[in-house]
Each structure stands twice: as structure tokens, then as C-alpha cells.
N, C-alpha and C positions, 0 to 999 in steps of 0.2 A: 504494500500500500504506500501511496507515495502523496506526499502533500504539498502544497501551493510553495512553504517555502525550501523542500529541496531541489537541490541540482542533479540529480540524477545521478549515475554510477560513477565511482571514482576517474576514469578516464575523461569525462565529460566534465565533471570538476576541476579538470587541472589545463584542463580546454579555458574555460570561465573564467580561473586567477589570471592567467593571461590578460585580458580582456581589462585585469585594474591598473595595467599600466595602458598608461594613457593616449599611448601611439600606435596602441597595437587595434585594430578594430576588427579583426575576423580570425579565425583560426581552423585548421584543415588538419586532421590526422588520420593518414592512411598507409595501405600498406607499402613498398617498394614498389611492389608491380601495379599500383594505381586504383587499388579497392580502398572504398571510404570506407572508414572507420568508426569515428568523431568527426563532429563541424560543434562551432559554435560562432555566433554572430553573422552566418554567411544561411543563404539556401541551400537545400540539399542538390538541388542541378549549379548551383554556383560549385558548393564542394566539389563535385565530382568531373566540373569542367578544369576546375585546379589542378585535379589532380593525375587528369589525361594530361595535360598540358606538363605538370613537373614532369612524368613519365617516360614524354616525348623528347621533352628538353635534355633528361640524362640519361638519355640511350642516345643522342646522338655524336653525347662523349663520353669514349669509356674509361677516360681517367676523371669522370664526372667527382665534383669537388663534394665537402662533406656538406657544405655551407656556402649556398651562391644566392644573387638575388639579380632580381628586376626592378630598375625605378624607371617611373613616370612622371609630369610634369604633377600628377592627379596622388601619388604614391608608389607603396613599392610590394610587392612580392619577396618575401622570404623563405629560402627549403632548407630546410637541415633534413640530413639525412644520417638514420643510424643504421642498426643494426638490421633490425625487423621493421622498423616503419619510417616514416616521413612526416615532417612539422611545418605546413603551410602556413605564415604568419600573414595579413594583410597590416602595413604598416603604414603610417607617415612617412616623404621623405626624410623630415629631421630627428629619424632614430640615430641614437646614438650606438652606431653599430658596434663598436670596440666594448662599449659595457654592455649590449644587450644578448650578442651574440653566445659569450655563455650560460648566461642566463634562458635562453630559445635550447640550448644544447642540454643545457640539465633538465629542464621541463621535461624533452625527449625520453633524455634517459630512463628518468623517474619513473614517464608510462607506460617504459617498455617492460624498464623493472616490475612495474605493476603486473603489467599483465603475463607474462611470465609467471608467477606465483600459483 
């Protein structure tokens, strides 16, 4: 039973925390090969157009990086990639990429560690 004020399953929580720093405005969590997972603050066809698109973008390099992104005039696109899954960030251009970026990386970690368990 689930009530008005939870967030849903742990993976989906740590989707959420995301969401309180204040540049980050959407977030994608799926697997390497391009299955949603989690979404939080995006649609479910937004999600899973992310995540063809990361999919696409790092298979067409295969020394594809851990941690790459996309900006636009509008913002930016962020991927961290781990072990088992993918961390699609929608950001502000003015992240401060140098302190955000292990902070996007631990998040990772943490729900991969989760799920795993």
C-alpha cells in the first residue's frame, strides 16, 4: 500500500534526491543496452527517446567514455555510464561539472549497489 506522501521504490528515490539540486531537472536510469528503468521528472516516451539516443551515441564509439555530455544553447544532456546501467541527467548549462560529476557517479553507483542486493 502506498501513500500520497511516498516516492516509490528505493531506485526511484535516488532518481528524486537528484532533482534537489537545483540544475539538474530530469533524470533517466537505464540499462546499457537502452531498457528504461527509472525516469523521474521526464515522460516515459521522453525517457526512452534518451535512452535510444545515449545507446546510439556509445556504440558508435567503442572506446565510448565513462562520463560524456551534450550542451545546448536550451541545456545539457549528461551519461554516466557504469557497470550495469546508465544515468541520464537533464541539466542547466551552468553545472558545475568538476563538483557535480562525482556526485552523478556515486548516485550511479549506489543504485546499482542497490539493486544488486
Amino acid at each position: 500500500m502506498s501513500s500520497a506522501g511516498t516516492r516509490g521504490s528505493g531506485v526511484e528515490s535516488r532518481l528524486l534526491d537528484l532533482l534537489e539540486y537545483r540544475v539538474i531537472h530530469g533524470a533517466v536510469l537505464t540499462t546499457v543496452d537502452g531498457l528504461l528503468v527509472a525516469n523521474a521528472a521526464t515522460s516515459v516516451a521522453d525517457a526512452e527517446q534518451l535512452a535510444a539516443t545515449a545507446v546510439s551515441m556509445s556504440s558508435t564509439n567503442d572506446d565510448s567514455p565513462a562520463y560524456w555530455d551534450i550542451t545546448s544553447e536550451e541545456g545539457a544532456i549528461r551519461i554516466i555510464s557504469g557497470n550495469d546501467l546508465r544515468l541520464i541527467v537533464l541539466t542547466d548549462n551552468n553545472l558545475d561539472d568538476a563538483g557535480m560529476q562525482p556526485t552523478l557517479i556515486d548516485h550511479l553507483l549506489d543504485i546499482e549497489h542497490m539493486i544488486r542486493i
